[in-house]
N, C-alpha and C positions, 0 to 999 in steps of 0.2 A: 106532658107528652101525649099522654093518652085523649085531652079533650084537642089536638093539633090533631093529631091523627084524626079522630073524630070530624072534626071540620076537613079534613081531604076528604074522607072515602064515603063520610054521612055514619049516623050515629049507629046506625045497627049494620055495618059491617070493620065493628072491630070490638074483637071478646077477650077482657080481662078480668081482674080480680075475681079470679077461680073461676071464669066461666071457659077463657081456656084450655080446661083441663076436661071438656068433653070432647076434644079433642085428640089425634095420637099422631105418632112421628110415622108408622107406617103400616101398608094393609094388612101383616101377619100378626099385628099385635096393638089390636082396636082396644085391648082390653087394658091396655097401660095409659094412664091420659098423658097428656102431656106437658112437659115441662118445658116453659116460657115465660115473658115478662107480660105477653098477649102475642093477639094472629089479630093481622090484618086483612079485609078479601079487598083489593083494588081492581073495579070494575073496565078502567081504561089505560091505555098507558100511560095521559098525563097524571094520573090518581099514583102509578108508579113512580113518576119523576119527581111530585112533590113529596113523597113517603124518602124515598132514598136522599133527596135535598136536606132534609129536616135530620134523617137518623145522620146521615155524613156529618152534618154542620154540630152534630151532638156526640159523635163518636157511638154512635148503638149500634149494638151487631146486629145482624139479622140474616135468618136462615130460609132460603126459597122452600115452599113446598108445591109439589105437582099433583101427579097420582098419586104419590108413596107407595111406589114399586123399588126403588131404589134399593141393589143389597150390597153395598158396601157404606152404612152407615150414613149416608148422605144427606138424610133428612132431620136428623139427630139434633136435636136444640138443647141450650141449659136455658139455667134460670137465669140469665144476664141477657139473654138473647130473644131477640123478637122474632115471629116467623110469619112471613109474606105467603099468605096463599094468593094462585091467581086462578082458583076455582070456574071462579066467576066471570072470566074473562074467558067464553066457552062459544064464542061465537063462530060461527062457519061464513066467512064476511062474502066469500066469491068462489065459485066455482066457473071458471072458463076452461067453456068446452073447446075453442080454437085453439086457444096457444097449448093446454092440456097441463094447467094450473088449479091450484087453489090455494085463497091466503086468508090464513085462519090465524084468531086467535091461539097464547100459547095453552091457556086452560082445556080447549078440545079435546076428547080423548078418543084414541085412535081409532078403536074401532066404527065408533062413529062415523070418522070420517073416512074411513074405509070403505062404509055401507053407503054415505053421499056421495061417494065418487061411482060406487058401482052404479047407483041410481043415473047416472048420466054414463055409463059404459065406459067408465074410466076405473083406473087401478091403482091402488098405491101398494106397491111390493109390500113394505114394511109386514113381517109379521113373527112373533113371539107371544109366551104366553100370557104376559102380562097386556096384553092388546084392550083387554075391556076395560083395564084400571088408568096403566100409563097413559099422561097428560104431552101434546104437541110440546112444548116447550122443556121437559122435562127431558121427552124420548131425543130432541135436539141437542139440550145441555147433555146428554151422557154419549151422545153420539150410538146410540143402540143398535143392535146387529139383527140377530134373529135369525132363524131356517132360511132365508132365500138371500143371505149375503154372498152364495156362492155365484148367483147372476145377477143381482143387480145391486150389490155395495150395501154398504153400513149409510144409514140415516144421511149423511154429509153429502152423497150421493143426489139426494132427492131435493136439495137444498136450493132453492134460486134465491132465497133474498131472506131479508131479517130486519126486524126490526127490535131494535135493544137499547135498555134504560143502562147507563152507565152507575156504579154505587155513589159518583158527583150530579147524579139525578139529568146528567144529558142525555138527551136523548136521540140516538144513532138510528135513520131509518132510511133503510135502501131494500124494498121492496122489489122488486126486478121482475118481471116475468120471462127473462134472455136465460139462455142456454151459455150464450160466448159474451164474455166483458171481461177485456185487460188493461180494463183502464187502472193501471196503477194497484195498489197492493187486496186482493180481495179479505179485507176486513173481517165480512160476517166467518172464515175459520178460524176466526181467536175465540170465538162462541161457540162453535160445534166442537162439542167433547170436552168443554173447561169447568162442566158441573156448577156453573154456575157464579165461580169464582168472580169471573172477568165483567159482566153485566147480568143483567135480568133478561130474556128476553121475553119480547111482550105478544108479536106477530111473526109469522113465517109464510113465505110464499113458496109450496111446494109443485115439484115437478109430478106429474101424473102419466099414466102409459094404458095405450088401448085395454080395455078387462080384457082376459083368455074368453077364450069359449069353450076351454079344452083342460081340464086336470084329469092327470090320473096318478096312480101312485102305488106304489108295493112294496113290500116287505119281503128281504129274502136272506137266507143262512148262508154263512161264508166261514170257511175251516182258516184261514189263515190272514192276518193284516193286510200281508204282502197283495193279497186275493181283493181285499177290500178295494185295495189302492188301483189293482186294474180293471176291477170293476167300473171307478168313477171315470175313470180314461174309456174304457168299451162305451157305456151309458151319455157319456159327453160327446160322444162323439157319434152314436146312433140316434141320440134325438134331434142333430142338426139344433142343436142351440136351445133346445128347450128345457134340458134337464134345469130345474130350478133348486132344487134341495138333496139334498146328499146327507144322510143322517145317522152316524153309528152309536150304536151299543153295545158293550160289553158283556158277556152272555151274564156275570153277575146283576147286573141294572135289567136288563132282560127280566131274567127270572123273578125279581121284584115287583118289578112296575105290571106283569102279568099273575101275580103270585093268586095264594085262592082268598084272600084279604082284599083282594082290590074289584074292582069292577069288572074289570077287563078279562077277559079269559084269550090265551095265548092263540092268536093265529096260527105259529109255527111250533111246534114243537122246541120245548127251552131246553135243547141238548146240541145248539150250535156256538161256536167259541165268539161270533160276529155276527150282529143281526143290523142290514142296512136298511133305513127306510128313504125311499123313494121318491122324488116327485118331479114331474113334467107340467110345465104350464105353455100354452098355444092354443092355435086359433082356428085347425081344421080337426076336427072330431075326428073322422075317419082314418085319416092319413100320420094325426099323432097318436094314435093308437097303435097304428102299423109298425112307427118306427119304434113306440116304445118297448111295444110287444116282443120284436124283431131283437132288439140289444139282447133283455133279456133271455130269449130264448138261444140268443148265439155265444150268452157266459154263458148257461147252463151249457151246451153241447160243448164247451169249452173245461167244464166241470170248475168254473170261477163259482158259480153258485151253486150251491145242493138242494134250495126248498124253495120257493117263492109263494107268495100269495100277493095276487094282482087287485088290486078295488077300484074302481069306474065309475058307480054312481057317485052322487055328491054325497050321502051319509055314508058310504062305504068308505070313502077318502077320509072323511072328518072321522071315522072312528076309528078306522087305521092309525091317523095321524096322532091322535088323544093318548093314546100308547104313550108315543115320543113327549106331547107337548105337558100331560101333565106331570109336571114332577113334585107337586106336591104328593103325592103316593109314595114315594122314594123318599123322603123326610121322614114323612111318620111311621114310619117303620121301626125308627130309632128314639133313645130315649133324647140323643141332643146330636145335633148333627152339626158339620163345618161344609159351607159351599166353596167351592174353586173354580175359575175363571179363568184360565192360561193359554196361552199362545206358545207353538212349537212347530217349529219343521215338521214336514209331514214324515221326510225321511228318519228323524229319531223318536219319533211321536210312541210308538209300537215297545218298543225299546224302553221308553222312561216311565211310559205309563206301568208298563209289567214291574219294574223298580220300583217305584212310588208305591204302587199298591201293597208290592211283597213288604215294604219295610214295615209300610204304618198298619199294615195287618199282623207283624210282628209287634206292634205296642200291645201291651195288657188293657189299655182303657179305650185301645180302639175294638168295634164292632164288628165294619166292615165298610171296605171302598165301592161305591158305585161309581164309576168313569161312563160318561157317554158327551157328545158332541157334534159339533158342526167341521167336520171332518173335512170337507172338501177346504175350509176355508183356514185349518191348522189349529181350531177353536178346540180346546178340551173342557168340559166341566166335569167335575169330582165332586161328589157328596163324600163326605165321611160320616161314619154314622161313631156314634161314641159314649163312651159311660159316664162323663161329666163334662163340667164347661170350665174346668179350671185353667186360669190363663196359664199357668207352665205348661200343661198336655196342651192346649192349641196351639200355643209356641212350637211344638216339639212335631206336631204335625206341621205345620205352615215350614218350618226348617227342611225338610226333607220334600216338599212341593216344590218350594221355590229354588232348593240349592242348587240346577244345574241351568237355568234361565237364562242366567248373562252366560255362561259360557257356549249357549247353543242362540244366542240373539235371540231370547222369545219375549214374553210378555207377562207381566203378573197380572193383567186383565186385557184377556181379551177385548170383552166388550160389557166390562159391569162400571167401570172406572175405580179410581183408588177410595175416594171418598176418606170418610176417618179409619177404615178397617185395613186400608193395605199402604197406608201414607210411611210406615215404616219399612215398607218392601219396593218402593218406587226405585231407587239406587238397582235391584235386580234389572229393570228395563230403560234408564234412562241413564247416560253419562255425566260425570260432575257438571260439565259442560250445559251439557242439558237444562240439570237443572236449573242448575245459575241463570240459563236466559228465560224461564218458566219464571222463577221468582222473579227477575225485571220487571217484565209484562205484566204482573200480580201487582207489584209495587208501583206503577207508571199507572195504570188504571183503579188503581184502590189502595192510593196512599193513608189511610189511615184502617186499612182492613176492618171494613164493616160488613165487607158481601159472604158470606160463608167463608168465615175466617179460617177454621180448622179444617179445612177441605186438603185434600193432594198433601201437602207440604206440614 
């Protein structure tokens, strides 16, 4: 197997017998090698089609890897299993400026192509904090959200065309550069958000949007939910279409992610119950300034807000923003912590999270909840922070998360996917029904489960 591989991809890109273990399943834990039977890097997609032909025709499982930002277990291999990186397939193939496109390899990673699109005054919304690690193909397969899904969608959004290696090594490519085609069933959505499950993808052609010329962003203190929520209606509605991010925290996540441990020293005073961060993206400097300024100053006279601080320049933004985006601060705080990813009503949002917190701050071996999120879009994330890692206590927290989900139609991931970590809570957001046509689709495309076998299900 190993010298077939060999002859696909060429002799020094594929590391086995113990060289793959200078390797690791993901960025927060470089220090654990990894466990594999070997990693392949395939530089093209045909180098993919003959890899997936050969493992199919042998029954070998094999696990994609991207960035390895993935936090629900997603990139996790054993020792039975091979794992496909497509590192190397990092190419930026076309940026057109007309149609307002680029089709990149799936190895790129995002910020990169972020920074080439701005070098041509174009934009790709996409932004989260894993942006300098996670890989195009990757942030495709989990379908990824981020701070600006509140104006311009999750990943699927930006999607015009794909090209993807089936685990029968066919290879599916419909690159498009169209906005509108119904010609018949659109395909490349059995990709976007199946982690990988359903094919490999190897190319994507995304949709791109004029750069701003214009951000600005602030920070401001809010006494009550209720207050949050008509803030985002005043603010949506004063910036004429520009508010782009909507961002709450919990005055507990607050006073951490500002504490006198971290870098940051607290803009506002940490003695607000709500702290929202801000953001306007546009294209006239003067005039979106006006309008932003204008919202805000007509919640305050409204007494919707009590404290604001406004940032303008571009390092005043970025370091406003840095507050919100890093949350590694908010981890290590604790000796082991549990991430949460949930979908809820906005209307009950206020309501469960105050619950949620009250109970598992009632456990003995918990520490302490942090709740903050993308609020305009019904996104919660929860840290817990905790005195050990034993799977009954995370059971026991993940129970009282997830208990009121189905009955309020929300979601046990937002926008992280189920991967291995939440494949026993999928029944909270999906119908028997559901599932059964999910498994079809799994079985129709990957009759002998070799593509990330232990994924969702």
């Amino acid at each position: 197997m190993v010298e077939a591989l060999k002859n696909i991809v060429g002799l020094q890109h594929v590391l086995h017998d113990g060289a793959e273990k200078a390797r690791f399943s993901h960025i927060w834990a470089t220090d654990i090698p990894l466990t594999a039977k070997g990693v392949i890097f395939p530089q093209t997609t045909e180098h993919v089609s003959e890899v997936l032909k050969l493992f199919n025709s042998h029954g070998e499982e094999v696990v994609i890897h991207g960035g390895l930002t993935n936090l629900v277990g997603g990139t996790q291999a054993t020792s039975n299993q091979w794992v496909l990186s497509l590192e190397k397939m990092n190419s930026i193939e076309e940026i057109d400026e007309s149609a307002r496109t680029t089709t990149v390899q799936s190895g790129v990673v995002l910020e990169q192509l972020i920074e080439a699109a701005a070098q041509k005054n174009l934009f790709l919304p996409l932004n989260f904090g894993a942006k300098g690690s996670a890989q195009i193909g990757g942030v495709i397969s989990t379908n990824a959200g981020g701070m600006r899904v509140f104006k311009y969608g999750m990943t699927r959004t930006f999607v015009l065309g794909l090209e993807v290696v089936l685990p029968t090594g066919t290879i599916i490519s419909s690159l498009k550069k169209i906005i509108k085609d119904n010609s018949g069933y659109d395909l490349k959505q059995l990709f976007i958000g199946a982690e990988g499950t359903l094919g490999v993808i190897t190319k994507a052609c995304l949709r791109l949007y004029e750069q701003p010329t214009s951000r600005y962003a602030a920070l401001v203190g809010v006494q009550s939910f209720q207050e949050v929520i008509s803030l985002l209606r005043l603010m949506d509605k004063s910036c004429s279409g520009n508010l782009s991010s909507f961002e709450l925290m919990w005055n507990a996540t607050y006073c951490v992610a500002t504490s006198a441990a971290t870098a940051q020293k607290p803009p506002l005073p940490q003695t607000y119950p709500y702290y929202v961060f801000i953001e306007s993206l546009g294209n006239d400097l003067t005039g979106d300034y006006a309008l932003f300024e204008d919202g805000l100053t007509r919640a305050a006279e409204k007494e919707i807000v009590l404290d604001a601080v406004i940032a303008q320049s571009k390092r005043e933004v970025e370091k406003l923003w840095s507050i919100r985006e890093d949350t590694h601060i908010l981890r290590q705080s604790f000796v082991a912590t549990q991430h949460f990813d949930i979908s809820l009503p906005i209307g009950v949002m206020d309501h469960e999270v105050a619950s949620i917190v009250a109970d598992l701050e009632a456990f003995p071996f918990v520490t302490r909840v942090l709740p903050f999120g993308h609020i305009a879009d019904g996104n919660i994330h929860l840290i817990v922070g905790k005195k050990d890692t034993t799977q009954e206590n995370s059971k026991k927290i993940n129970a009282v998360i997830y208990r009121n989900l189905k009955k309020h139609l929300g979601s046990v991931s937002a926008e992280h996917g189920i991967g291995l970590d939440k494949k026993d809570y999928l029944y909270t957001s999906k119908t028997s029904q559901e599932i059964a046509l999910m498994r079809t689709l799994k079985q129709t495309l990957d009759p002998k489960n070799i593509l990330n076998p232990n994924l969702i299900f």
